[in-house]
C-alpha positions in Angstrom: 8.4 -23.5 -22.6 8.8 -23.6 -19.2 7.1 -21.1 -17.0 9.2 -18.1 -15.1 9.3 -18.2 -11.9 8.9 -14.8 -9.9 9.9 -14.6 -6.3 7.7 -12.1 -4.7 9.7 -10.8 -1.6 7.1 -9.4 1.4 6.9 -9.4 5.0 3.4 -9.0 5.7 0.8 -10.9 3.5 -2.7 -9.7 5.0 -3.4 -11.9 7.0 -1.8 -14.6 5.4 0.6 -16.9 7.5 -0.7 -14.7 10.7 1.1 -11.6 9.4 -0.8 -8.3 9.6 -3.4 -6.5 7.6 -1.8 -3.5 5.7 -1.5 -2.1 2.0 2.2 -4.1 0.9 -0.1 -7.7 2.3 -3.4 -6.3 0.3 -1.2 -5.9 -3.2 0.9 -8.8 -2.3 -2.2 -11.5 -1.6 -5.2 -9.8 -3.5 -3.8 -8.0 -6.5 -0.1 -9.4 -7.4 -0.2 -13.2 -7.0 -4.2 -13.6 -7.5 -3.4 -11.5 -11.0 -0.1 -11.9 -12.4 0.2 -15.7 -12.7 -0.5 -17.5 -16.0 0.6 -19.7 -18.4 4.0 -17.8 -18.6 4.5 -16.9 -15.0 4.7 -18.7 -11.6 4.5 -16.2 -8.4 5.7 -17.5 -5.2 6.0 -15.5 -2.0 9.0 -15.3 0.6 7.8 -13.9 3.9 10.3 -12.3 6.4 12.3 -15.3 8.2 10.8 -16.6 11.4 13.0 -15.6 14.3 11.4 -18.9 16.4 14.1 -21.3 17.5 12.0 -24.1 16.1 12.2 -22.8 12.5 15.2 -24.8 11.3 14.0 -25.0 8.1 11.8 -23.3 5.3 8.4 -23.7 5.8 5.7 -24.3 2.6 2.2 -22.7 3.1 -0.6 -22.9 0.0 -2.9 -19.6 0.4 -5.3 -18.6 -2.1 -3.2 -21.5 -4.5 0.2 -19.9 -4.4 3.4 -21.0 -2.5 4.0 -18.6 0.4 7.6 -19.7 2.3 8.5 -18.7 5.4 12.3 -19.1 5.7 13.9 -20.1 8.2 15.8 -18.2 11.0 18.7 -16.2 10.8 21.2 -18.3 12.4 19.7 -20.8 9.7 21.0 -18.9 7.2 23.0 -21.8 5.2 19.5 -23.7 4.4 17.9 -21.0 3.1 20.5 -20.1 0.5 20.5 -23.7 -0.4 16.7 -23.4 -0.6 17.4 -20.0 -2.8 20.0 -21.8 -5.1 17.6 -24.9 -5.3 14.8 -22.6 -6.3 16.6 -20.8 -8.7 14.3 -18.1 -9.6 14.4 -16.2 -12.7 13.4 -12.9 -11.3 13.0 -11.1 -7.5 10.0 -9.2 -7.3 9.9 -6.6 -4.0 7.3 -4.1 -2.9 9.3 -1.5 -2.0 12.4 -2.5 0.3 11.3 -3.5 4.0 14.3 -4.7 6.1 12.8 -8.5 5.7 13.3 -8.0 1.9 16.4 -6.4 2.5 17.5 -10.0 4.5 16.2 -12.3 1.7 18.5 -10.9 -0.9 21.4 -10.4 1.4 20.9 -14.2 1.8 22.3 -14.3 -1.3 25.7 -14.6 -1.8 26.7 -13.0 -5.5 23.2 -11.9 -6.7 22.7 -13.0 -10.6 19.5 -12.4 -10.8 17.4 -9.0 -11.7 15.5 -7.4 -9.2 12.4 -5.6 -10.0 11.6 -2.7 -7.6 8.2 -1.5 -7.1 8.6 2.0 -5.4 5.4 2.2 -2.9 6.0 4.5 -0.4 10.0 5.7 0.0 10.6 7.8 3.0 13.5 10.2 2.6 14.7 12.4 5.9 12.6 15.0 4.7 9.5 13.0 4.8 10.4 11.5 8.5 10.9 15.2 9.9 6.9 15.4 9.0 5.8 12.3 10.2 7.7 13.3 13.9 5.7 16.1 14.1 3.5 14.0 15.7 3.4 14.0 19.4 0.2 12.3 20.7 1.6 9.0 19.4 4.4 9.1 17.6 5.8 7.0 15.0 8.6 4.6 15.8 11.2 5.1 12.8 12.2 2.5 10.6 15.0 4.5 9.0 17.9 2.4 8.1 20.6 3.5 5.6 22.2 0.1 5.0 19.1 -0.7 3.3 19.1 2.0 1.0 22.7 1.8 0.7 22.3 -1.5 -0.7 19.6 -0.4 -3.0 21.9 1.9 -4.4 24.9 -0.6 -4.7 22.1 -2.6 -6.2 21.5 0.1 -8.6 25.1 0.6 -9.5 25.7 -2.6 -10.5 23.0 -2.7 -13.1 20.7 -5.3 -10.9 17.8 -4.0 -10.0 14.9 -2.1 -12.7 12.4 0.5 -10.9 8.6 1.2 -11.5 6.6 3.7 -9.6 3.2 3.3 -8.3 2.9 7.5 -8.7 4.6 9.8 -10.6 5.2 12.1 -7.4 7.1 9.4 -5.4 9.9 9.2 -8.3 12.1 12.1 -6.8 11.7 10.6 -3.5 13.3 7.2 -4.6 16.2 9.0 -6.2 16.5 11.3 -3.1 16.4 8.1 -0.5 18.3 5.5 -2.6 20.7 7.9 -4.1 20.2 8.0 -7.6 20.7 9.9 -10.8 18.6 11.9 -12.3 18.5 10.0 -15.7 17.4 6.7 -13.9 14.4 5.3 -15.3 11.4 4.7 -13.4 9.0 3.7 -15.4 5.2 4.1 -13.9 3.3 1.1 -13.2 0.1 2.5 -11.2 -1.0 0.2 -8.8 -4.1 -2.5 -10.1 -7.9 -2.5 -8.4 -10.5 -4.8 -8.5 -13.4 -3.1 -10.8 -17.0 -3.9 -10.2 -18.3 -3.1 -13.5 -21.5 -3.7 -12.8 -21.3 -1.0 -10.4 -23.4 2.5 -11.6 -22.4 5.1 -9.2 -25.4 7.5 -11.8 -27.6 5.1 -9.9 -26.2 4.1 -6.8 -28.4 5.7 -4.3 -25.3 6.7 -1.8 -26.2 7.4 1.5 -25.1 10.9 4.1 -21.8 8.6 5.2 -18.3 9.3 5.2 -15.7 6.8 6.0 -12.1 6.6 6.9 -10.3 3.0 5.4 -7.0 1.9 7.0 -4.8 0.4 10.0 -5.5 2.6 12.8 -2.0 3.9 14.2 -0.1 6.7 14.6 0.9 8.1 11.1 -2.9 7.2 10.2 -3.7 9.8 12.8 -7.3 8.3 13.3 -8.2 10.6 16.3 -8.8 13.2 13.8 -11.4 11.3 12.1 -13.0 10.8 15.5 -13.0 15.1 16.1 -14.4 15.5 12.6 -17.1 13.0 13.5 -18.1 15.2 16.6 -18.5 18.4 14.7 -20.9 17.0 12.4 -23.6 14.8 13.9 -25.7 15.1 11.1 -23.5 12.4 9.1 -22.8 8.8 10.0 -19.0 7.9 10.1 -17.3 4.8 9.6 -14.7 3.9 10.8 -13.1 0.6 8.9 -9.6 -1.0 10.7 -8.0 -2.0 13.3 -4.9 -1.4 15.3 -1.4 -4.0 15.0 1.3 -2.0 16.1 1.2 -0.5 19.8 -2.4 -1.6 19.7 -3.1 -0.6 23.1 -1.7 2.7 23.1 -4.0 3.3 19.9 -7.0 2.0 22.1 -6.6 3.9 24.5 -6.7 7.4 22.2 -9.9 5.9 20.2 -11.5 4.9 23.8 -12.0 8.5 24.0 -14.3 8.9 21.5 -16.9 5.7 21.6 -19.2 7.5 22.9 -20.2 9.7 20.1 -23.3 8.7 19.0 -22.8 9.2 14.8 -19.5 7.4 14.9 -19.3 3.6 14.5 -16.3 1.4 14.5 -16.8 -1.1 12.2 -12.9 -2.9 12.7 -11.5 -4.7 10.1 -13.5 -5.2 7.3 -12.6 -7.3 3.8 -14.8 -8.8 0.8 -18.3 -7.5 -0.2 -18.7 -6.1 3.1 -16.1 -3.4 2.7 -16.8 -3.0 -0.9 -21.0 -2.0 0.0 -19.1 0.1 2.7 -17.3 2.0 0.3 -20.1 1.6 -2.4 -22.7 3.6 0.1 -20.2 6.3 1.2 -20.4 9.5 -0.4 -16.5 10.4 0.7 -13.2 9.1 2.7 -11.5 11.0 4.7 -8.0 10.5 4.9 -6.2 12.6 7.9 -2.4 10.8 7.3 0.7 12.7 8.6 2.2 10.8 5.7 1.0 8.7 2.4 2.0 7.7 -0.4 -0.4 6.7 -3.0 -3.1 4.1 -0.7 -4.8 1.2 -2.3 -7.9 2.9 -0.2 -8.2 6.3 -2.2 -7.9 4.0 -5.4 -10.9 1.6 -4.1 -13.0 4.4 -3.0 -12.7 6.7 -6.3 -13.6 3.2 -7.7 -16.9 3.2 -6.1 -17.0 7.1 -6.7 -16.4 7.7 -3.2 -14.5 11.5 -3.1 -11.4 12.4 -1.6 -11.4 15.0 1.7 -7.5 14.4 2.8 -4.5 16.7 3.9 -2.6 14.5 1.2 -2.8 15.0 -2.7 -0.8 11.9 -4.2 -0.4 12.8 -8.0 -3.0 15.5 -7.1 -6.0 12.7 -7.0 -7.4 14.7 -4.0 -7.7 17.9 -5.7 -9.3 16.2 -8.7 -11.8 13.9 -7.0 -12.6 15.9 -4.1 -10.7 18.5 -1.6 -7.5 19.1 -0.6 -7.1 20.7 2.8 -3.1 21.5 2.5 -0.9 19.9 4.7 -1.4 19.2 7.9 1.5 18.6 10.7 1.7 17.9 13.6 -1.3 16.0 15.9 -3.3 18.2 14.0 -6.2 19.1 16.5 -6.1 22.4 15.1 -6.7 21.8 11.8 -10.0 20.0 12.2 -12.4 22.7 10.5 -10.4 22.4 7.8 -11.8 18.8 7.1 -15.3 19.9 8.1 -15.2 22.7 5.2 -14.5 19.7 2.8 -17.1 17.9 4.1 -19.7 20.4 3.7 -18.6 21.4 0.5 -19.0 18.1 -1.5 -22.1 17.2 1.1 -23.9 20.4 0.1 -23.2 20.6 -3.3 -24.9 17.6 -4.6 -24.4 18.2 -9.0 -20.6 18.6 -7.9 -20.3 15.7 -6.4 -22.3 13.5 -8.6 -20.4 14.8 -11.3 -16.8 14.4 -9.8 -18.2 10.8 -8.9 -18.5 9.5 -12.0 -15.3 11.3 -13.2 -13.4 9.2 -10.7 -14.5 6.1 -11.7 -13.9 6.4 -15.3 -10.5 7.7 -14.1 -9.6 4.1 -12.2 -11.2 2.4 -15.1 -8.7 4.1 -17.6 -5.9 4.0 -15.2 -6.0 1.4 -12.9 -7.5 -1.7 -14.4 -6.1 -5.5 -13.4 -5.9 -6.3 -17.5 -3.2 -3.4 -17.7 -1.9 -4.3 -14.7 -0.7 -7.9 -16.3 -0.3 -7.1 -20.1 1.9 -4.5 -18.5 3.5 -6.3 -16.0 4.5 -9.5 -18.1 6.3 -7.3 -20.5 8.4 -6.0 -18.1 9.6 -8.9 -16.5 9.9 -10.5 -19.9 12.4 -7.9 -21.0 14.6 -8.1 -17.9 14.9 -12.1 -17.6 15.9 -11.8 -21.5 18.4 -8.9 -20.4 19.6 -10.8 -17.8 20.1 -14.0 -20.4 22.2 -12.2 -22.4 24.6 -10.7 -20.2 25.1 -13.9 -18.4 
């Protein structure tokens, strides 16, 4: 039997290709097409189309062994839909719906095949009106209702199946994409890497707290920094770097490289970031806005605790402290991350014993071999449904 072939739709592939280094790139390169191909299943990546005049045609790259194209520009648009025909593909595969996703499939003229529709991080007004809080740096918006509005048409035409990374971001897809109550969205919790020969019982952590992600503005890294101040008797870590409006951002973190207990460490990847997180006793997450990040997932891995102003599917509260929301630039609301500090760094059983509580959580939730057996039998059942109505 031939293999299916599974068009993963993306526009940033971390690092890949040149693109930039972000959660969608990490699950796209590290964790979907490293994992999901086998004997049955054959991933290949579209990345957003190059606007260069000298891209006339689609462009093959190999990375990591899979088939990353680059399609070609927009006013090229006839060769990639005979690319798209040519390729035929038995499935569309898209982390969430970025406008560069959004421009493959319009490519297509008369869609037959399913999409599958990973909800990652769906931003309804509601969730923008938070996020602008923000006035040190703000946000640049990347609201657009034609996409959602084709989502929904999408939807309504019985061509696109949904699964959730997190429980808590279903009523936000139904809220931004417009969709009934009775639509299914079935989870699928997002895979991680497992060192199993990791034994956090034994792991002799160390009095250092980190902070794991692209510094920018919704990441709202500068309270990191203020936290850092306040406690000099801790080392923090601070692993990333800035993409977007990177000078802006250096310009707020050049403000605090003088404080002697805070290092930035920049972008970091491989066993290098894992003994990072490994030796870390929390992460601190001070996001105007998250969904559920790969990050909190890798740290509670490594039992690495939770001290954020965001509880996705209440993992903060579980593994660690909540602080309660927190808007605006959020100067104001810095003690709030010290208390957490303190508590978990001053109460030692509770934070060995919440340690290795997280880690048998992502073992029993968020393991790669559930990740494909669970996987493959969706996209099974939706290229046989789409057999049979064709």
């Amino acid at each position: 039997m031939s293999k299916l072939k599974v068009a993963l739709l993306v526009d940033e592939y971390f690092g890949g290709t040149g693109t930039v280094y972000g959660g969608y790139g990490f699950l796209a390169r590290h964790l979907i097409a490293k994992h999901l191909p086998n004997e049955n299943i054959e991933v290949e990546v579209l990345i957003k189309k190059d606007c260069s005049k000298q891209r006339l045609i689609p462009r093959r790259y190999m990375i990591d062994g899979i088939k990353v194209y680059r399609l070609a520009a927009k006013f090229m648009d006839f060769l990639n839909i005979r690319f798209l025909k040519k390729k035929n593909y038995d499935l569309f595969l898209s982390i969430e719906m970025t406008t560069h996703s959004y421009r493959i499939l319009k490519t297509i003229p008369n869609i037959d095949k399913k999409l599958l529709f990973w909800v990652q991080d769906p931003r309804p007004d509601y969730e923008w009106d938070e996020i602008n809080t923000v006035k040190l740096f703000p946000e640049k918006s990347y609201w657009d209702s034609n996409i959602y509005q084709f989502v929904h048409d999408l939807w309504a035409a019985g061509k696109v199946s949904f699964i959730s990374q997190a429980r808590f971001l279903d009523r936000k897809a139904r809220d931004l994409y417009n969709l009934d109550d009775k639509t299914e969205i079935k989870y699928l919790p997002n895979p991680i890497e497992i060192d199993h020969s990791f034994d956090v019982e034994t792991h002799p952590k160390k009095n250092h707290i980190i902070f794991l992600g692209r510094i920018e503005s919704v990441k709202r890294g500068w309270l990191f920094c203020e936290i850092a101040k306040l406690m000099p008797e801790y080392e923090f870590f601070m692993l990333g770097q800035s993409f977007r409006q990177s000078k802006k951002n250096q310009s707020i973190m050049n403000n605090y490289l003088d404080i002697p207990n805070l290092h930035f460490v920049g972008h970091v990847e491989g066993e290098k970031k894992a003994q990072l997180i490994k030796d870390a006793k929390i992460l601190v997450n001070t996001s105007i806005h998250e969904a559920l990040p790969i990050s909190f997932l890798e740290a509670l891995s490594y039992g690495t605790l939770l001290v954020s102003c965001r509880d996705p599917d209440e993992l903060t509260s579980q593994f660690g402290v909540f602080t309660g929301t927190v808007l605006g630039d959020g100067f104001d609301k810095v003690p709030l991350f010290v208390d957490g500090i303190r508590h978990l760094m001053e109460s030692e059983p509770l934070r060995q014993e919440l340690a290795l509580k997280a880690v048998n959580y992502i073992k029993a939730t968020h393991s790669i071999e559930d990740f494909q057996k669970n996987m493959q039998e969706i996209i099974f059942k939706l290229v046989e449904e789409t057999k049979a109505q064709s």
